[in-house]
Backbone bond lengths (Angstrom), bond angles and torsions (degrees), N, CA, C in turn:
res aa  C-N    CA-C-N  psi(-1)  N-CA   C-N-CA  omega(-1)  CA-C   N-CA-C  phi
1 X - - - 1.449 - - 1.540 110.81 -
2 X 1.283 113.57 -54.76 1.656 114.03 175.55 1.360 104.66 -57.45
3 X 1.248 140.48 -46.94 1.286 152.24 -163.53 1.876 105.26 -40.88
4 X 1.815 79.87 -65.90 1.370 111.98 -158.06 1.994 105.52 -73.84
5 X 1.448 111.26 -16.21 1.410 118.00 -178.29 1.754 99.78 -98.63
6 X 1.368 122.50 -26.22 1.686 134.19 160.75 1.149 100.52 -33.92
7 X 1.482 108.40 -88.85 1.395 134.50 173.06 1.749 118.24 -32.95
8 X 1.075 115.27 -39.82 1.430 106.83 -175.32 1.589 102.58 -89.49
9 X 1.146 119.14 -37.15 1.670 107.88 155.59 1.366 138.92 -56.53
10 X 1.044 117.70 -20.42 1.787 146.74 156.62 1.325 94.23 -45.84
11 X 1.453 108.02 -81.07 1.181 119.48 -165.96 1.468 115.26 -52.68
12 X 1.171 126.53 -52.55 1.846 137.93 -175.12 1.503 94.08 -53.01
13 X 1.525 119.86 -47.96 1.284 113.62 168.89 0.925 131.03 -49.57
14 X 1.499 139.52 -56.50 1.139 152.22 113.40 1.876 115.34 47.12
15 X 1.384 83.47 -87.16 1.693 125.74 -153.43 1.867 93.48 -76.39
16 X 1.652 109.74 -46.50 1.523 121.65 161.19 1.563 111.14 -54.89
17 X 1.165 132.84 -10.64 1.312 138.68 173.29 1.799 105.57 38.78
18 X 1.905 92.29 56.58 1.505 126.64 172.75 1.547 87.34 -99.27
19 X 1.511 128.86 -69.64 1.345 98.82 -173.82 1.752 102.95 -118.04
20 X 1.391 94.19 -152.51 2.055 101.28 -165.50 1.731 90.82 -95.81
21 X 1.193 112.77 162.37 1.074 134.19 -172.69 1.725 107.08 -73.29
22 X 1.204 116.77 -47.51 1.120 134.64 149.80 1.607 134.35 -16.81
23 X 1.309 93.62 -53.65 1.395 97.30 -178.24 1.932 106.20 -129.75
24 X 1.579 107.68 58.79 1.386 131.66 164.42 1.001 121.62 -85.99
25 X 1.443 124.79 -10.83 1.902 137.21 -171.13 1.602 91.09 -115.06
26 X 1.720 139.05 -19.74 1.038 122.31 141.06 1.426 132.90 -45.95
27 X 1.227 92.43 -58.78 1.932 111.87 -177.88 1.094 94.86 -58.48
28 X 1.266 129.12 -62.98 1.973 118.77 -163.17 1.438 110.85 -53.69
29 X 1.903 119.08 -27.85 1.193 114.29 -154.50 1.693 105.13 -81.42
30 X 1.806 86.50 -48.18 1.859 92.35 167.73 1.769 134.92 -61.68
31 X 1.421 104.79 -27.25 1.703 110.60 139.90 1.794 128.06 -31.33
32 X 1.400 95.72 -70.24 1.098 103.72 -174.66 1.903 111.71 -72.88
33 X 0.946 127.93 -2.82 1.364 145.15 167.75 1.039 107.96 -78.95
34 X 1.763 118.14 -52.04 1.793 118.61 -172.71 1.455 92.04 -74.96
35 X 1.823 133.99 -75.78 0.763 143.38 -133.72 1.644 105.73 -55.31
36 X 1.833 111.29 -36.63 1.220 101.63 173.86 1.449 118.84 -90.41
37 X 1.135 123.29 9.70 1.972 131.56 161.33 1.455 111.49 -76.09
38 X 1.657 108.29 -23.95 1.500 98.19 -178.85 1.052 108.48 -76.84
39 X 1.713 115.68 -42.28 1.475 116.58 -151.07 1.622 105.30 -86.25
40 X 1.338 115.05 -20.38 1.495 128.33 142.48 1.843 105.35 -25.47
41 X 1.085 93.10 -98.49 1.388 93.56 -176.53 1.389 144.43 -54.23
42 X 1.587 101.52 2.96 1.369 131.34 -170.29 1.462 93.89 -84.45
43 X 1.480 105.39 -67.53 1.352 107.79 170.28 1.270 146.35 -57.87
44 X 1.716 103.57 -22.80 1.922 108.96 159.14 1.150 112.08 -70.26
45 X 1.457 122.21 -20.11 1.564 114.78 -179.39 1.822 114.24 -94.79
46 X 1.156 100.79 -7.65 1.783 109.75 178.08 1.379 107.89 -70.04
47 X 1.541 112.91 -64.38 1.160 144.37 171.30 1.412 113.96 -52.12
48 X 1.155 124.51 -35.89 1.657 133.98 170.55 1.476 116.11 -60.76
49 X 1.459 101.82 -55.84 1.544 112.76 164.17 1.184 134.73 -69.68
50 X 1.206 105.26 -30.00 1.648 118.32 166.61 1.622 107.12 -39.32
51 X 1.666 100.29 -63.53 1.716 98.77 -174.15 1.108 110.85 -112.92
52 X 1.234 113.55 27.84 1.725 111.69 159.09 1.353 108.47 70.08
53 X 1.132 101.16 63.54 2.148 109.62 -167.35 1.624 100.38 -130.31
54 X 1.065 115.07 -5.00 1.718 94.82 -153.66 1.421 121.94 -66.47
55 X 1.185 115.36 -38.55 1.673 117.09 164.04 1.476 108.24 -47.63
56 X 1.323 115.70 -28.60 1.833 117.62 -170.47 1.654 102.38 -86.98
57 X 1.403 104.95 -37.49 1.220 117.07 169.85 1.897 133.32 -74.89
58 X 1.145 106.26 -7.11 1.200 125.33 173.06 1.693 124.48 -110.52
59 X 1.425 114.86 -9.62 1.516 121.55 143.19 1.506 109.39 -91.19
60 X 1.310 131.22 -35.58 1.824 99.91 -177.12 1.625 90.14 -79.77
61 X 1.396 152.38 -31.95 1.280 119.73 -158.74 1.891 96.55 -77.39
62 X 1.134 111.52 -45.31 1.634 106.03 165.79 1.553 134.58 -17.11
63 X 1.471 86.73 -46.50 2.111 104.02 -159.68 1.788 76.38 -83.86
64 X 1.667 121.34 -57.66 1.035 114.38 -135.94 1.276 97.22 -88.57
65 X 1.374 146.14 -1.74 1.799 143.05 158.35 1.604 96.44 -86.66
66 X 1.383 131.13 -32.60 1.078 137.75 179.85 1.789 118.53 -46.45
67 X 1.496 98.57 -42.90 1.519 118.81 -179.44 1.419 112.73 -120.15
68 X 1.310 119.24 4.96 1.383 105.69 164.66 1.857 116.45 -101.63
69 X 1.200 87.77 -5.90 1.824 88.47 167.95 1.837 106.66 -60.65
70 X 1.261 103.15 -57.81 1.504 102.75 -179.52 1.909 113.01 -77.76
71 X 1.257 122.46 -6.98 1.255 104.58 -168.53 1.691 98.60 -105.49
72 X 1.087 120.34 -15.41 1.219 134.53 -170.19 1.617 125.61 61.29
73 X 1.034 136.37 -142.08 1.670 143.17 142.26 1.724 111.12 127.85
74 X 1.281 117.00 -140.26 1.397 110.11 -171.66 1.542 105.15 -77.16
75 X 1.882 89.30 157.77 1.321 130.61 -174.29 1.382 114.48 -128.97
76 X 1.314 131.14 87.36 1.858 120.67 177.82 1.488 125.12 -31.85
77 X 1.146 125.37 115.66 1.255 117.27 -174.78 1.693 109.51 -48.24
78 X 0.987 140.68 -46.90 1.797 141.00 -166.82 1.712 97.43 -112.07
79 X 1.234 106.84 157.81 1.348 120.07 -173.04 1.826 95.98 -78.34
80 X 1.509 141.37 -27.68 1.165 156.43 -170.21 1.892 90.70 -63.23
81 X 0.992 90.01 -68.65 1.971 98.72 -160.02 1.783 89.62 -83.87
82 X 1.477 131.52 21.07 1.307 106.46 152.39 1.279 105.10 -117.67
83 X 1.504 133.85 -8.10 1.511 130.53 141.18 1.282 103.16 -36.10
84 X 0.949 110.09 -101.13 1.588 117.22 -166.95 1.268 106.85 -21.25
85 X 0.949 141.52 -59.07 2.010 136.60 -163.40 1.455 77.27 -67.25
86 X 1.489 123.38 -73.95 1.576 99.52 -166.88 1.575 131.37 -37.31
87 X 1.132 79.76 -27.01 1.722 90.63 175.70 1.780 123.20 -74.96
88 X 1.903 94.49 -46.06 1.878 98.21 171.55 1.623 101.98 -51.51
89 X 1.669 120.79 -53.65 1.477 134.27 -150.88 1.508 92.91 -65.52
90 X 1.333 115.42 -59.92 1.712 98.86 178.61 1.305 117.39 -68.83
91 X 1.138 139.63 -27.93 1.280 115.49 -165.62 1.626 99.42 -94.28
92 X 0.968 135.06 -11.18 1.863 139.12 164.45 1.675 85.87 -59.41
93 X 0.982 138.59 -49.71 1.534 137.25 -127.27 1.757 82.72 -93.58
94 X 1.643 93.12 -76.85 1.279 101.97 177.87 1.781 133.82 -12.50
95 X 1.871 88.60 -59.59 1.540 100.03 -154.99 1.405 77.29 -120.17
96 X 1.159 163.49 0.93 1.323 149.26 135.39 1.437 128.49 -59.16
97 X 1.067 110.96 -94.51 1.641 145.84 161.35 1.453 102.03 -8.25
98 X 1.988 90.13 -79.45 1.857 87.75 179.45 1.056 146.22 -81.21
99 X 1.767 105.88 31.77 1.413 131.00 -171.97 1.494 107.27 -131.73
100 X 1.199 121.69 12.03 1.810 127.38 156.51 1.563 103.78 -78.96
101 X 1.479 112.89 149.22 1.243 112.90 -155.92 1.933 89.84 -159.48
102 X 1.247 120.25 135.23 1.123 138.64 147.12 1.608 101.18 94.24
103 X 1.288 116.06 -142.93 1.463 126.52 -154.76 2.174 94.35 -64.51
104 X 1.499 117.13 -40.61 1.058 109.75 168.18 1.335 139.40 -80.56
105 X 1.521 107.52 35.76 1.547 134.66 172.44 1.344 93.93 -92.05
106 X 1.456 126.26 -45.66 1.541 124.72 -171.69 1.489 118.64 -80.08
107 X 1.410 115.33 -37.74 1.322 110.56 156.54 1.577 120.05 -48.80
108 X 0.831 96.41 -56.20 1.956 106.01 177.98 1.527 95.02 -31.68
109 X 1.393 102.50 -80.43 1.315 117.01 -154.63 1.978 112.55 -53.95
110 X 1.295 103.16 -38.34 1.298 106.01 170.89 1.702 127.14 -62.30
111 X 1.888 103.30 -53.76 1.473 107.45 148.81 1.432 130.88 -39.26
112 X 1.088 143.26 -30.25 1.458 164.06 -129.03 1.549 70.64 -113.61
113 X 1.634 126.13 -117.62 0.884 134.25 161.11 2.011 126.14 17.29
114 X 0.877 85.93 -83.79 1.327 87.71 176.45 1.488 119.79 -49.52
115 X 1.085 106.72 -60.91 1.356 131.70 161.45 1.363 119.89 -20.00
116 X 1.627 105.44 -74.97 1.736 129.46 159.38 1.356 108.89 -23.23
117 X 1.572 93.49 -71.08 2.129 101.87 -149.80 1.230 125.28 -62.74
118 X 1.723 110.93 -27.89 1.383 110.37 166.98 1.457 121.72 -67.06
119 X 1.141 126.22 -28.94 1.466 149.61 -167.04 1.748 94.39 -80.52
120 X 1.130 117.91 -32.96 1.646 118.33 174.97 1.382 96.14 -93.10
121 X 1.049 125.60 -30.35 1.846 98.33 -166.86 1.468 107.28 -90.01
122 X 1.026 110.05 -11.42 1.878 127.43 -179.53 0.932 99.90 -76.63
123 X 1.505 146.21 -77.04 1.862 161.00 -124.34 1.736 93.40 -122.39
124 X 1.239 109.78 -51.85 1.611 88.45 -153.97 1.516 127.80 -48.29
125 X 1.243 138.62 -179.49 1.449 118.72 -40.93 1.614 108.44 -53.15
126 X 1.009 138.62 143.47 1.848 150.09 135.07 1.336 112.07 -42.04
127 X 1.635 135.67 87.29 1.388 112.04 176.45 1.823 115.56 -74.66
128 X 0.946 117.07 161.52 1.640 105.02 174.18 2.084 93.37 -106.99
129 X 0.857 87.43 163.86 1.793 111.98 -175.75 1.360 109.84 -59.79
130 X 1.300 101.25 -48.84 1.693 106.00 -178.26 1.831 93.60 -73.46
131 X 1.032 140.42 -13.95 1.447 122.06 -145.04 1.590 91.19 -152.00
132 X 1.816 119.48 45.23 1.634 111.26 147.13 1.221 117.41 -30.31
133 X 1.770 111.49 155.07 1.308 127.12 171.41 1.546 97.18 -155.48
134 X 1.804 99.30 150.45 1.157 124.45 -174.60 1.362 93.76 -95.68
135 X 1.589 99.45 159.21 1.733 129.89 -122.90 2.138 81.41 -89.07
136 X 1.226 102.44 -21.47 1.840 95.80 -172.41 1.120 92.08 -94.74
137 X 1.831 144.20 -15.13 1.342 124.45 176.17 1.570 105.86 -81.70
138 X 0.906 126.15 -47.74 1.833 134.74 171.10 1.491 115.45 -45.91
139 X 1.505 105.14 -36.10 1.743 104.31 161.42 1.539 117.93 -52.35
140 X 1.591 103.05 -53.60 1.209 113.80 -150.56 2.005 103.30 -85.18
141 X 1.288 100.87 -27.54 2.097 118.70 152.68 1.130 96.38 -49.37
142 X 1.468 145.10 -72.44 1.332 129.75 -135.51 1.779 105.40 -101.79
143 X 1.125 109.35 3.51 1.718 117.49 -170.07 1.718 78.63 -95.47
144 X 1.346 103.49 -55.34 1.827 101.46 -174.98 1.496 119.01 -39.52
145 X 1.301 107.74 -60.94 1.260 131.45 -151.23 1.609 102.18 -92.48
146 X 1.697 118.50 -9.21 1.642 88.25 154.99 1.130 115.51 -101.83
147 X 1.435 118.07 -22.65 1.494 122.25 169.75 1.635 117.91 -28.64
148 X 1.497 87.84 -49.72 1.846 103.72 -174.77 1.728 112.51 -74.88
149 X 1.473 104.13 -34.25 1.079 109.58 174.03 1.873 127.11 -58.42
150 X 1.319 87.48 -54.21 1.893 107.86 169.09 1.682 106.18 -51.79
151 X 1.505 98.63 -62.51 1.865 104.78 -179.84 1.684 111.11 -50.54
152 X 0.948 138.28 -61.62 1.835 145.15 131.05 1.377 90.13 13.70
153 X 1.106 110.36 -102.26 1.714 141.88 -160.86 1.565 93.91 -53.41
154 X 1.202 137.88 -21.62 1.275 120.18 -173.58 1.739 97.86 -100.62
155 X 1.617 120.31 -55.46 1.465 111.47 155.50 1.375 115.44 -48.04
156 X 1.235 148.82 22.05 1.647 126.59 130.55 1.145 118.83 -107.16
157 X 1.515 119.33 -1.59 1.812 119.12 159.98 1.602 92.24 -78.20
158 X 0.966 123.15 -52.03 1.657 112.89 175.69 1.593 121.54 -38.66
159 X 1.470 113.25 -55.98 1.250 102.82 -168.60 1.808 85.46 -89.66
160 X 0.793 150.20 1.21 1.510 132.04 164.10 1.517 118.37 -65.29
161 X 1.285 105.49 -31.08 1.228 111.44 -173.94 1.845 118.22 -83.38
162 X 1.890 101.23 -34.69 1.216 95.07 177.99 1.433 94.26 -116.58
163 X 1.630 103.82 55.66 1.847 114.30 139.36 1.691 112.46 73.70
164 X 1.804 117.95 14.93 0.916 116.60 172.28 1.329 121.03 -103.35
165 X 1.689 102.50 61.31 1.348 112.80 -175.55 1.916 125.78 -63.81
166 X 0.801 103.87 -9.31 1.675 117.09 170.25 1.696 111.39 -83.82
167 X 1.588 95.82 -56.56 1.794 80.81 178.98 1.725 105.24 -63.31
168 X 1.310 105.41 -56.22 1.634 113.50 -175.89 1.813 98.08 -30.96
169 X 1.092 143.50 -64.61 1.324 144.94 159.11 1.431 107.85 -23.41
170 X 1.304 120.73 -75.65 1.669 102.29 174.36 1.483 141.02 -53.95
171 X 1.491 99.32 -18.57 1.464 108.72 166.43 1.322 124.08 -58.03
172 X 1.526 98.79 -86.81 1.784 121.15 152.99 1.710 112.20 -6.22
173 X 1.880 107.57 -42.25 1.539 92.85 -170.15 1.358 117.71 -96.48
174 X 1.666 116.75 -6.00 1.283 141.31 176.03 1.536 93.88 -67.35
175 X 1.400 106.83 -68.60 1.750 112.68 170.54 1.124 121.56 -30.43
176 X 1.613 128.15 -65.81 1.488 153.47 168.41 1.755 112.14 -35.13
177 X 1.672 123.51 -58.42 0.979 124.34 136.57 1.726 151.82 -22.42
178 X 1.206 95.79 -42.08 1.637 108.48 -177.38 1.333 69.56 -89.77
179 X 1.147 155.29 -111.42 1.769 160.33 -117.71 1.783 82.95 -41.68
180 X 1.279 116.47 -72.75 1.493 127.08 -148.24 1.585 107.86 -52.98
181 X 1.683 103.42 -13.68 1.682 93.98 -159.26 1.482 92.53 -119.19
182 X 1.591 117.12 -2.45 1.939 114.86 161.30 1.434 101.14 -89.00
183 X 1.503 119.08 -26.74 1.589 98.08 -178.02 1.923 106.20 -76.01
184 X 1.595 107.81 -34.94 1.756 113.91 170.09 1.419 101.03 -24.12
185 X 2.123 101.21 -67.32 1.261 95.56 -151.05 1.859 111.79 -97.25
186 X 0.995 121.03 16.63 1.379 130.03 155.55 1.684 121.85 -65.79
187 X 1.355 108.06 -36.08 1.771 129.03 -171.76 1.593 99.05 -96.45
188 X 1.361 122.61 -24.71 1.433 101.53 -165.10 1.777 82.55 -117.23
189 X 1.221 137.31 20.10 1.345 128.60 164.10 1.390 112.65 -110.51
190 X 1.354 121.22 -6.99 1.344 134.11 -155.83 1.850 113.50 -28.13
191 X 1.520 95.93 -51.85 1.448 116.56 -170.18 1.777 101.87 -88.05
192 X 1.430 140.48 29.67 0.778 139.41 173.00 1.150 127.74 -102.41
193 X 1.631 154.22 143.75 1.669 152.13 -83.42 2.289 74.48 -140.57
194 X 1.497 101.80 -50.84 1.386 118.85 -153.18 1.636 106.38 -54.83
195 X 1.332 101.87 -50.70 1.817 105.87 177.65 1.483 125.88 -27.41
196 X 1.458 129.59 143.13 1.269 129.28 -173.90 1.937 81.96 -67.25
């Protein structure tokens, strides 16, 4: 469906002799790139409001696009089955996450953490298949991405300490996330040419 609505905007473009004929399998491709970022975000904000999360929901998607640029990992093959995970991931987050309450907010957040950082300093960057990288850009990914990772992990001993155990929870799971989706895409690339 996104594909096929890409493509027909390509084309209208096209035919509007907005762009060259030539470069219409560009336009359709970057369509289908935006069209599924909106509806992406259509749905973190549906779902946000739904249960009254969005401030909670707008620091873990932060930390966790924040650190998955540099940590890399899985990618859903079809735009269909990467709704959906967006959909399991928020609504776990949503109606899970932002419903831990009291002294086991800090466990969370510490587990999370711990949990995370080894899993980044081991794997990171995750290349995906479609998207090889040369051996000095993956240096310069994984120098990023623990730096950011540690700094993360050190702002939720921060706010743990001065009692901001709820945000500290959204951090930690932004963190927890990026780990979960380089180890995804480490196991389901195994047999791939692209890997450092």
């Amino acid at each position: 469906m996104i594909s096929k609505l890409a493509k027909n905007i390509a084309h209208f473009l096209v035919v509007q002799n907005i762009t060259e004929e030539s470069k219409e399998v560009i336009y359709a491709y970057g369509m289908e790139l935006l069209i599924s970022d909106v509806l992406n975000a259509i749905i973190v904000l549906l779902i946000a409001l739904i249960f009254h999360t969005l401030p909670a929901v707008v620091v873990f998607i932060a930390v966790f696009m924040g650190l998955r640029q540099f940590v890399g990992g899985y990618h859903a093959n079809s735009y269909l089955s990467c709704m959906f995970m967006l959909v399991m991931v928020m609504l776990a987050f949503s109606y899970g996450i932002c419903n831990i309450s009291g002294q086991i907010t800090q466990i969370f957040s510490i587990g999370f953490i711990a949990t995370a950082l080894p899993v980044i300093f081991c794997i990171a960057p995750v290349p995906h298949p479609n998207k090889p990288m040369s051996e000095k850009k993956g240096v310069k990914l994984r120098k990023r991405g623990v730096i950011l990772a540690v700094a993360l992990s050190v702002a939720v001993i921060v706010l743990l300490v001065f009692q901001y155990q709820k945000i500290s929870l959204y951090v930690s799971s932004g963190i927890l996330l990026s780990a979960i989706m380089a180890l995804l895409g480490r196991f389901l690339n195994r047999g791939d040419n692209s890997k450092r």
